[in-house]
N, C-alpha and C positions, 0 to 999 in steps of 0.2 A: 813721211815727207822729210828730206834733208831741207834746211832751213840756214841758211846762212845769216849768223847774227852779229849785229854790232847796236854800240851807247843806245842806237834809239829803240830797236824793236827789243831788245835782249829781255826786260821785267815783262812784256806782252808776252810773250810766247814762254816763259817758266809759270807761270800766273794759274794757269788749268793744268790740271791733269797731271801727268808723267811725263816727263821731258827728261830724254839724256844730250849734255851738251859735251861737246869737245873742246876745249883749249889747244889750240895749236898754231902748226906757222908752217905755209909752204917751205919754208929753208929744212923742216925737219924728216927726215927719211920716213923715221915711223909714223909719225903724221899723214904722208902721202900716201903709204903704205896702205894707211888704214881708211881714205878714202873710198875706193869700190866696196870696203865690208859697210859702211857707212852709207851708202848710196845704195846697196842690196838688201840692209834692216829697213830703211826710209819705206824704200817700194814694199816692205807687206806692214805696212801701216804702224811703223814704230815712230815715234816724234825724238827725229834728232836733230839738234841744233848744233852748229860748226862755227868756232870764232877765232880769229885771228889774235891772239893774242900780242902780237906786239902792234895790230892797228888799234888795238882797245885797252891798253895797261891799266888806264881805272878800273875793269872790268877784271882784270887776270889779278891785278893788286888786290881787291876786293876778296876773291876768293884763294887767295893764298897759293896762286899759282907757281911753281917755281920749276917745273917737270914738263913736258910736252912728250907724248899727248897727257892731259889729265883729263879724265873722264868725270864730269860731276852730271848727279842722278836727281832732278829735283821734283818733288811729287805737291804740287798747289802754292809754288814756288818756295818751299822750304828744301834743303840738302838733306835727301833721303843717305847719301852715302858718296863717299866720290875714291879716286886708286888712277892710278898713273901706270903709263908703258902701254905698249902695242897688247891688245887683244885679239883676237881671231874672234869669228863669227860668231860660232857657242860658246864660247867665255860670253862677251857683250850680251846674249840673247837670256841666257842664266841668271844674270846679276839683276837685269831689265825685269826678267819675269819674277824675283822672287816678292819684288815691290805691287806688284798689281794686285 
């Protein structure tokens, strides 16, 4: 399920499990880019979360955002691992899987 996060649900939804979040911003090419691979992980039951980083900067400040997209991986809301730039589908689904 793609989940669109901002200040109030964002700690709810890293909190269980494995969660990959995105950092990004519609103004950014690879961002949108990476939208349908992100909307195609969602539908077979991966938890990714998607945040606008310039509507949320205490949020993007916090984790040391400075790249878009940045991918952070968080496994019971700890940073299992986080890497920045456009990936394609089996990159994302590799990095996903080797945390589980």
């Amino acid at each position: 399920m793609l989940k669109i996060l901002n200040n109030k649900n964002f700690d709810d939804h890293i909190k269980n499990g494995l969660k990959l979040v995105m950092f990004g911003s519609d103004m950014c090419h690879y961002c949108t880019k990476e939208q349908p691979i992100l909307e195609d992980l969602a539908d077979h039951d991966i938890n990714i979360g998607k945040i606008d980083a310039y509507k949320t900067p205490e949020l993007t400040q916090k984790y040391g955002v400075t790249a878009f997209p940045t991918f952070i991986l968080f496994k019971f809301g700890d940073v299992v691992t986080r890497f920045s730039g456009f990936r394609d589908k089996s990159e994302l689904l590799d990095i996903v899987l080797k945390y589980i």
